[in-house]
Every structure is written in structure tokens, then in C-alpha cells.
C-alpha positions in Angstrom: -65.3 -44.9 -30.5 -64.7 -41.5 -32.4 -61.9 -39.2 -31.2 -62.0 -35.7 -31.4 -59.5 -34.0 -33.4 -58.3 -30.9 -31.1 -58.3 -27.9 -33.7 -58.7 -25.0 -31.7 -55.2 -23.0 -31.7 -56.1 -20.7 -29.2 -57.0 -23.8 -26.9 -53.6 -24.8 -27.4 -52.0 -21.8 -26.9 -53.5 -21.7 -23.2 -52.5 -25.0 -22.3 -49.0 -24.7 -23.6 -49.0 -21.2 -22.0 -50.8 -23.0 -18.5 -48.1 -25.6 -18.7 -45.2 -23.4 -19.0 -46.9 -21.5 -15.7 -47.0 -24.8 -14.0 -43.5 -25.9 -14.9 -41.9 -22.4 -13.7 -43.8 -22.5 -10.6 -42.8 -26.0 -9.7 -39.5 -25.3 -10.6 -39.3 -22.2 -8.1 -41.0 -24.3 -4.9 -38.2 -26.5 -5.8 -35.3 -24.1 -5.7 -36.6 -22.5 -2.9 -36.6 -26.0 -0.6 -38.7 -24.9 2.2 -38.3 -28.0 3.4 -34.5 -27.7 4.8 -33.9 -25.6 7.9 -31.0 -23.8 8.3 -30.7 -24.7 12.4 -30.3 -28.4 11.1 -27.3 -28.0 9.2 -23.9 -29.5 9.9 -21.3 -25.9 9.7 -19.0 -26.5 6.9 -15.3 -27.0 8.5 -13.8 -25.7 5.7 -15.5 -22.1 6.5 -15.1 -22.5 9.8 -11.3 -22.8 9.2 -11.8 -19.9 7.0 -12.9 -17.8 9.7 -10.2 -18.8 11.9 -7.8 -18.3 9.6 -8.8 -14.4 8.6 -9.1 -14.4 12.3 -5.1 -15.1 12.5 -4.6 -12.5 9.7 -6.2 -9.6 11.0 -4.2 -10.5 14.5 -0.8 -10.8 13.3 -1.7 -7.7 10.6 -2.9 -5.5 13.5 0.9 -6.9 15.2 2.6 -5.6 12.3 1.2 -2.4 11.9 2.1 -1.6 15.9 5.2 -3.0 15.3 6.7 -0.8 11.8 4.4 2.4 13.8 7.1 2.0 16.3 9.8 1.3 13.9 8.5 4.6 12.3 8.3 6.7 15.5 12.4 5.6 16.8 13.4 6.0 13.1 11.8 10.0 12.9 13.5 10.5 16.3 17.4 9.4 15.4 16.5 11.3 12.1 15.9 14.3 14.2 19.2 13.7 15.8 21.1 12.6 12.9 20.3 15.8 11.2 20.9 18.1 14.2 24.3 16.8 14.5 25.0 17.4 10.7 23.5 21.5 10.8 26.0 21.6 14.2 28.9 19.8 12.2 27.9 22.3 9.2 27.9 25.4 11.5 31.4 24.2 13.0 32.8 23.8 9.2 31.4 26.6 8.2 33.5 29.0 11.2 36.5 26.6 10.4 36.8 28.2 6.7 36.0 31.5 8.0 39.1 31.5 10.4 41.1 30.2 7.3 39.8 32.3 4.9 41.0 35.5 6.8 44.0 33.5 8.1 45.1 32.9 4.0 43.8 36.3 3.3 46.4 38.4 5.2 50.0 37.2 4.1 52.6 38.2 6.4 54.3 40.9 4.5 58.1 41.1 4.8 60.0 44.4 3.4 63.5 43.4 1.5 65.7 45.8 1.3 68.3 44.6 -2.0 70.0 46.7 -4.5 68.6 46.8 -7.7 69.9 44.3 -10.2 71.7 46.4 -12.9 73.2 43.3 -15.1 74.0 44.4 -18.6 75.7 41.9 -20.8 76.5 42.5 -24.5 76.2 39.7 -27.0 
């Protein structure tokens, strides 16, 4: 029995090019596994306690944000206030010093009547 020395290089160039083909393909079926179905799978409990955990985050942030709101809206209120009662303190200072001011301003003025001090002394 003679065998047949393969010396065509083009021959070999298609089959290594055919089996690269076949090795991607089968590599791709694989990957895909059309065989599993989703509806048949267990849920992971460690997403599911994920979930319930953002869950509890975006509660207690939304409780936050209602909460420091309000803090915001009583704190802009007595700032209102606050600030009212300091321009009504300034005004009150302000007509304070005026009536001292032209209280200070006009001395009583008292008229002396002396003789005039005529003391000569001689060394």
C-alpha cells in the first residue's frame, strides 16, 4: 500500500481555513447554550438581597430628603425672624444715638460773671 504524499498548499490552506470555520462556529453554539432556559433557573439570593437592599436605600434616602426639606423650610422661617428682629433692634439703636447725639451736641451754657485776673508778680 502506497500513500499519497498531500502537496497541494492551496488544499491545505482550505482545510486549515475550513477548520478554523468549524472550530469558531462550534465555539459560538457553545457560548450561546441554547439549551438552558432562563424560566428554569433558581434567582440568585444574593441579588435578590441586592434589590431589597437598594430598595431600603432609596426609602430611607427619600425619608431624609423630606426630613432636612423641612429642616430647611423652619430654618428660612426663624431666619426671617431672626433678621427682622435685628433691622428693628438696628432702627431702635440707630434713634438711640440720634437723641444722644443732639443731647451731647447742645451743652448747657452757663454765663460767669468773674473779674478778670490781673496777677502781676515780679521775679
Amino acid at each position: 500500500m502506497a500513500v499519497a504524499a498531500m502537496t497541494s498548499h492551496i488544499a491545505r490552506l482550505y482545510a486549515v481555513a475550513l477548520a478554523l470555520v468549524v472550530f469558531f462556529l462550534t465555539w459560538a453554539m457553545i457560548a450561546a447554550r441554547p439549551w438552558a432556559s432562563s424560566g428554569g433557573q433558581k434567582a440568585d439570593p444574593r441579588l435578590a438581597a441586592l434589590a431589597a437592599r437598594e430598595q431600603r436605600i432609596r426609602h430611607e434616602s427619600l425619608v431624609v430628603r423630606r426630613i432636612v426639606r423641612r429642616r430647611w423650610a423652619r430654618y428660612r422661617v426663624e431666619l426671617r425672624k431672626r433678621n427682622a428682629q435685628i433691622a428693628a433692634r438696628q432702627v431702635q439703636n440707630a434713634a438711640a444715638a440720634r437723641v444722644a447725639a443732639t443731647a451731647a451736641a447742645a451743652p448747657s451754657v452757663s454765663v460767669v460773671s468773674l473779674p478778670p485776673v490781673t496777677i502781676t508778680r515780679t521775679s
